[in-house]
C-alpha positions as CSV (number, residue, x, y, z in Angstrom):
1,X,0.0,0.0,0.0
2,X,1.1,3.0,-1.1
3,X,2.1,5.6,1.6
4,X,0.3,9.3,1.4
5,X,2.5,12.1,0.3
6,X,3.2,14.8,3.3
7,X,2.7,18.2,2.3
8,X,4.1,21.3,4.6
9,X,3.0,24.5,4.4
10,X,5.3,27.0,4.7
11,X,4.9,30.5,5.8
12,X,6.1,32.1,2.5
13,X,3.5,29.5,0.6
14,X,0.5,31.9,0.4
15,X,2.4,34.8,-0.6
16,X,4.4,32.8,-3.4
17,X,1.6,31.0,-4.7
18,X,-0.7,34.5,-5.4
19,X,2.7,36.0,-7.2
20,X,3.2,32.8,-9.3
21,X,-0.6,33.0,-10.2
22,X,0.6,36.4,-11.5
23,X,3.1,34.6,-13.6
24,X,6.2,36.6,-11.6
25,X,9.2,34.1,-12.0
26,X,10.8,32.1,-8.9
27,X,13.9,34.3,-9.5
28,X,11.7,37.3,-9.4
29,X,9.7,36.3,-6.2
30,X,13.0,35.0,-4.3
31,X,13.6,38.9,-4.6
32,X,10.3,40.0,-3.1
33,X,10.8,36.8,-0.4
34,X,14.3,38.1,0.2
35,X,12.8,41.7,0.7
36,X,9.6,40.6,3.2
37,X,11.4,38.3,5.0
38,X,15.4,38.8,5.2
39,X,16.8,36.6,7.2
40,X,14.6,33.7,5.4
41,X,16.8,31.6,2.9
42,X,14.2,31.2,0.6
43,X,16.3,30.8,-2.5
44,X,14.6,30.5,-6.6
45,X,15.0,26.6,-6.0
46,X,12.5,26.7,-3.4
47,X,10.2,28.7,-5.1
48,X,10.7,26.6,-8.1
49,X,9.7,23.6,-6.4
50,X,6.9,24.9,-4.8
51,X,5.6,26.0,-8.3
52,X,5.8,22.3,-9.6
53,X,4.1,21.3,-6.9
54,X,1.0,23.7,-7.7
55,X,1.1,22.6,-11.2
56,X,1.2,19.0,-10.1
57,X,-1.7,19.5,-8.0
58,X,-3.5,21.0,-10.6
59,X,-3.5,24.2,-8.7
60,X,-2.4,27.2,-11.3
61,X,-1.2,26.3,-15.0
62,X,1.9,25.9,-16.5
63,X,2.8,29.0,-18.3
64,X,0.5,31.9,-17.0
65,X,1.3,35.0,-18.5
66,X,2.5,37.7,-16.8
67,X,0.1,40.1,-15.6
68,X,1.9,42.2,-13.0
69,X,5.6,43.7,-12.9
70,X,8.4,42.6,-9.9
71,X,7.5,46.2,-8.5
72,X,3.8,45.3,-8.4
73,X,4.4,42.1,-6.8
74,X,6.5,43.3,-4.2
75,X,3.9,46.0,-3.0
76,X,1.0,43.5,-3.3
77,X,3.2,40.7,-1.4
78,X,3.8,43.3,1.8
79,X,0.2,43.3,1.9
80,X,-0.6,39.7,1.7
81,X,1.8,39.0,4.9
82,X,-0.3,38.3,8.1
83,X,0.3,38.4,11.0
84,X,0.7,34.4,11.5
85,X,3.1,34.2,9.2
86,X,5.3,36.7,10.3
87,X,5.1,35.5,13.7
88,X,6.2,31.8,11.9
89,X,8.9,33.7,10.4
90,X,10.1,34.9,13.7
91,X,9.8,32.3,15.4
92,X,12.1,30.5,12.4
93,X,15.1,33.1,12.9
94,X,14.9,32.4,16.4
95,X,13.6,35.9,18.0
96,X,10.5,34.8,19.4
97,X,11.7,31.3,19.9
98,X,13.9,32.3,23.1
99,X,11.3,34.3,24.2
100,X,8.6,31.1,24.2
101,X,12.1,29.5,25.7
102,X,11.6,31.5,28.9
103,X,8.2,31.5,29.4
104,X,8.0,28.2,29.1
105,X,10.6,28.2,32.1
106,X,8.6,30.9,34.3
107,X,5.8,28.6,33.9
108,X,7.5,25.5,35.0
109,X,8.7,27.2,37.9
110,X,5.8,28.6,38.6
111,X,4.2,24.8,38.7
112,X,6.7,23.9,40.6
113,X,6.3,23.6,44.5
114,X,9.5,24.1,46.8
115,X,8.0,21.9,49.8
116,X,6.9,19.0,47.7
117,X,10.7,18.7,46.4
118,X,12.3,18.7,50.0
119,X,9.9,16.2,50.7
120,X,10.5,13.8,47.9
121,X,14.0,14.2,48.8
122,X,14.1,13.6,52.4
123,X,11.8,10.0,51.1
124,X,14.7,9.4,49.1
125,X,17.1,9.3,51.9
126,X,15.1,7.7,54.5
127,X,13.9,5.1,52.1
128,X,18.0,4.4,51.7
């Protein structure tokens, strides 16, 4: 039996997808990518890839004409960013990652109680 194929979803995804049903160019929109999200390493490659798998799933066509300039597309691409995707983003390049890091720690330590570990500790020795 035939395994079923795992498809991620990337933050940049939406954004790429509406530029290459524009009929912008992976070189093009690695550009606007590179300009929207900096520190991303979201090369032509990637976009290239992503666009076979659209065409694959039957999402856009193979060979749409271009209908908008780079320019456009990068103006129209700042607007289509939300905000769960640039949190994603951040949370990739690791700013908001150490943050969650942290409270993740207040809120162990906040679980934890002081009295219940000197008394599982003082079990341990008399148990000895």
């Amino acid at each position: 039996m035939a395994r079923p194929k795992i498809r991620k979803t990337m933050y940049w995804h939406s954004v790429a997808k509406v530029l290459l049903e524009h009929g912008l160019m992976p070189k093009d929109i690695s550009t606007i990518m590179a300009r929207i999200f900096p520190q991303a390493t979201i090369s032509g490659r990637h976009i290239g890839a992503y666009k076979r798998r659209l065409i694959d799933d039957g999402l856009i066509e193979k060979g749409l004409p271009k209908t908008i300039s780079a320019n456009e597309g990068m103006y129209m691409a700042e607007g289509l960013v939300g905000v769960d995707d640039n949190f994603i983003y951040k949370c990739v390049i690791g700013s908001h990652k150490q943050t969650l890091k942290c409270y993740e720690y207040k809120m162990e330590m906040e679980l934890k109680d002081p009295d219940n570990d000197i008394e599982s500790w003082l079990d341990i020795i008399h148990g000895i």
